[in-house]
C-alpha positions in Angstrom: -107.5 35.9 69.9 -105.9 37.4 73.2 -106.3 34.0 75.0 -104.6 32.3 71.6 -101.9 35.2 72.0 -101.2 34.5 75.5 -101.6 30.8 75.8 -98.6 30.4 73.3 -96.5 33.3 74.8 -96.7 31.3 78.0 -96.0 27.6 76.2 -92.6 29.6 75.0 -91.4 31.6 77.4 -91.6 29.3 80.4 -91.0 25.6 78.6 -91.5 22.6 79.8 -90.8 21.0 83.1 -90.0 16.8 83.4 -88.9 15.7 86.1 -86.6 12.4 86.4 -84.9 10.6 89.1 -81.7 8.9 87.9 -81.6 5.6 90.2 -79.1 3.4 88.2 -81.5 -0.1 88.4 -81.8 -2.9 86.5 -78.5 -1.8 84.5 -75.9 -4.0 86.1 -76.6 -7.9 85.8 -76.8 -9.3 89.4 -73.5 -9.7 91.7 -71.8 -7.3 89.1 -71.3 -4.0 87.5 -71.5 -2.2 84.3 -68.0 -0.5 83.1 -68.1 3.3 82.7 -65.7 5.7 80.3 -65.1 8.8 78.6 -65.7 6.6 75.5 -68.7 5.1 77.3 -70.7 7.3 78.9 -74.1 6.6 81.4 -77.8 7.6 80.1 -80.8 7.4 81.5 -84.2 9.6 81.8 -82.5 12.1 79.5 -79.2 13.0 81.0 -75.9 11.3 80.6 -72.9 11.1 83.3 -69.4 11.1 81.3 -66.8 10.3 83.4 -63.1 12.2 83.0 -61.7 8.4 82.8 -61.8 5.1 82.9 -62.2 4.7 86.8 -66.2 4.3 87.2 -68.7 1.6 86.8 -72.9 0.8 87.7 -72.6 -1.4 89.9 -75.7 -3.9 91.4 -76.4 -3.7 95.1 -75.6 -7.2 95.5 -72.2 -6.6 94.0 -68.9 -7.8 95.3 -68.4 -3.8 96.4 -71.4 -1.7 97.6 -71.9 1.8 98.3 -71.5 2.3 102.1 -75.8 2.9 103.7 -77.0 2.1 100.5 -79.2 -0.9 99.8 -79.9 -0.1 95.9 -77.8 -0.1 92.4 -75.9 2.7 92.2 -72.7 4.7 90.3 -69.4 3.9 91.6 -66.5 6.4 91.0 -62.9 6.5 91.9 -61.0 9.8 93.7 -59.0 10.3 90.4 -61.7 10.8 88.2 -64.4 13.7 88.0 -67.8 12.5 86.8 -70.1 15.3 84.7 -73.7 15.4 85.0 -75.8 17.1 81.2 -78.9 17.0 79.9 -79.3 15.4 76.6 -82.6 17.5 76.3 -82.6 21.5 75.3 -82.7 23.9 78.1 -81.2 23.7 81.5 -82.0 21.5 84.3 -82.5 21.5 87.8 -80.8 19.5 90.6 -83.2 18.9 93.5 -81.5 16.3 95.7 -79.4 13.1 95.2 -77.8 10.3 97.5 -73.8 10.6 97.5 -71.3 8.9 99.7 -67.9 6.4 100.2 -68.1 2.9 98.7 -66.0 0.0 100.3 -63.7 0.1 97.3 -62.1 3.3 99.1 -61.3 4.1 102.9 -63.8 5.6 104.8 -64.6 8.8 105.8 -64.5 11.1 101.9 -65.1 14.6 101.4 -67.2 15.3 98.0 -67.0 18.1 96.0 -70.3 19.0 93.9 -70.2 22.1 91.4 -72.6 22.8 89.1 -72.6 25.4 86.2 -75.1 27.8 85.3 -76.4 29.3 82.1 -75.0 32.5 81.6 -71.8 31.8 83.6 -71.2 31.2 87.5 -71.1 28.3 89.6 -72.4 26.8 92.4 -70.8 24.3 95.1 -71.7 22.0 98.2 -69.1 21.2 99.6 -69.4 17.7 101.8 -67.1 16.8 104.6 -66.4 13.6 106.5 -69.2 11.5 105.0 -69.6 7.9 106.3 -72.1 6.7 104.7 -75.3 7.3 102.1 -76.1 10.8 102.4 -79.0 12.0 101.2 -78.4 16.0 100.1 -80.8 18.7 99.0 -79.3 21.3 96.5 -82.3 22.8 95.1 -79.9 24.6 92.1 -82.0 25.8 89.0 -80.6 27.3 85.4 -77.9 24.2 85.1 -75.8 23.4 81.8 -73.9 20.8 83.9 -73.1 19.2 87.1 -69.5 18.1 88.2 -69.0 15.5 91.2 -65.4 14.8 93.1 -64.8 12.9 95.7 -61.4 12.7 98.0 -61.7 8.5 97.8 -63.9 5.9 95.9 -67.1 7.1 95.9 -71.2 6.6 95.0 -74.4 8.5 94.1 -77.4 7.6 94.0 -81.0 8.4 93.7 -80.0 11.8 91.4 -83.4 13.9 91.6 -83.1 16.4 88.6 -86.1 18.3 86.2 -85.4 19.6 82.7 -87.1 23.3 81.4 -87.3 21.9 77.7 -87.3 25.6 75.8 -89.0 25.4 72.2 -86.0 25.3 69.5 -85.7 28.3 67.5 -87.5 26.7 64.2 -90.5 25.9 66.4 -91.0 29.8 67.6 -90.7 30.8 64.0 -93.2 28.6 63.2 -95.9 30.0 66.0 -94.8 33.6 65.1 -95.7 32.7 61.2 -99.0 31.2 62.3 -100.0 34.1 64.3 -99.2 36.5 61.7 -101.8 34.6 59.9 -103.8 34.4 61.9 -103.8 38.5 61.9 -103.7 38.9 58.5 -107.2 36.6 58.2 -108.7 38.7 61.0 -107.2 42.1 59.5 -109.4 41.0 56.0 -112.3 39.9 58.1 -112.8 43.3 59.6 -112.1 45.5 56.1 
């Protein structure tokens, strides 16, 4: 009964852990790109980038416009616009890593702001100066609700390394407390 006990307190408390790595391919048709909006938002692997407008597309590597150091499909986004990362799952998610720098829609060098938001209030920011090309940056943030990226000119990311903590809903704990009150009450009558 204590290894039951235990066994579900563990399944509850610390959820489920998937990791995904949002890489954008096979989504644009060849030589071209896929339009992004507010209206129109990117999914894949369980999370969804929304875009503040208009301004952002997938585009195929062999594209007229490429991300600079980048030989794979990627997301394309203007300086104007401010691109939010969320998780269409329940719970938080984790950012491990992703690819981010200019495209040749833009001039060249950018500076790239990346902020995420965690549960419970607080941020967190990298800050990324001068990029050239494809950079490949480790964040390692945990306890996300979202994920914000900026960008001084036309920029790209790639290659977005991120693992959800699914946490049971509320109906689903319930439903393993009524069991194991059962499952008390039938050893309670056992042992009168």
């Amino acid at each position: 009964m204590k290894k039951i006990i235990c066994l579900l307190a563990c399944y509850i408390f610390t959820g489920v852990a998937n990791a995904a790595v949002i890489d954008f391919e096979g989504v644009a048709p060849k030589y071209s790109l896929v339009n992004v909006s507010p209206s129109t938002p990117y999914t894949e692997s369980g999370f969804t980038l929304t875009p503040f407008n208009d301004q952002s597309a997938v585009f195929d590597e062999l594209a007229l416009f490429s991300m600079i150091g980048n030989s794979s499909d990627w997301f394309g986004f203007a300086e104007s616009n401010t691109v939010t990362l969320t998780s269409n799952l329940s719970g938080t998610f984790d950012l491990l890593s992703l690819l981010i720098g200019p495209s040749f829609i833009g001039n060249n060098p950018i500076d790239a702001l990346i902020t995420g938001t965690l549960l419970g209030g607080g941020t967190v920011t990298s800050s990324l100066k001068g990029l050239t090309t494809a950079t490949s940056t480790n964040l390692g943030w945990t306890n996300l609700t979202s994920v914000y990226f900026n960008s001084t000119d036309d920029a790209g990311i790639d290659n977005i390394n991120v693992t959800v903590s699914s946490v049971p809903e509320p109906s689903t704990i319930a439903l393993l407390g009524l069991g194991l009150v059962g499952i008390g009450f039938s050893r309670r009558k056992k042992n009168v």
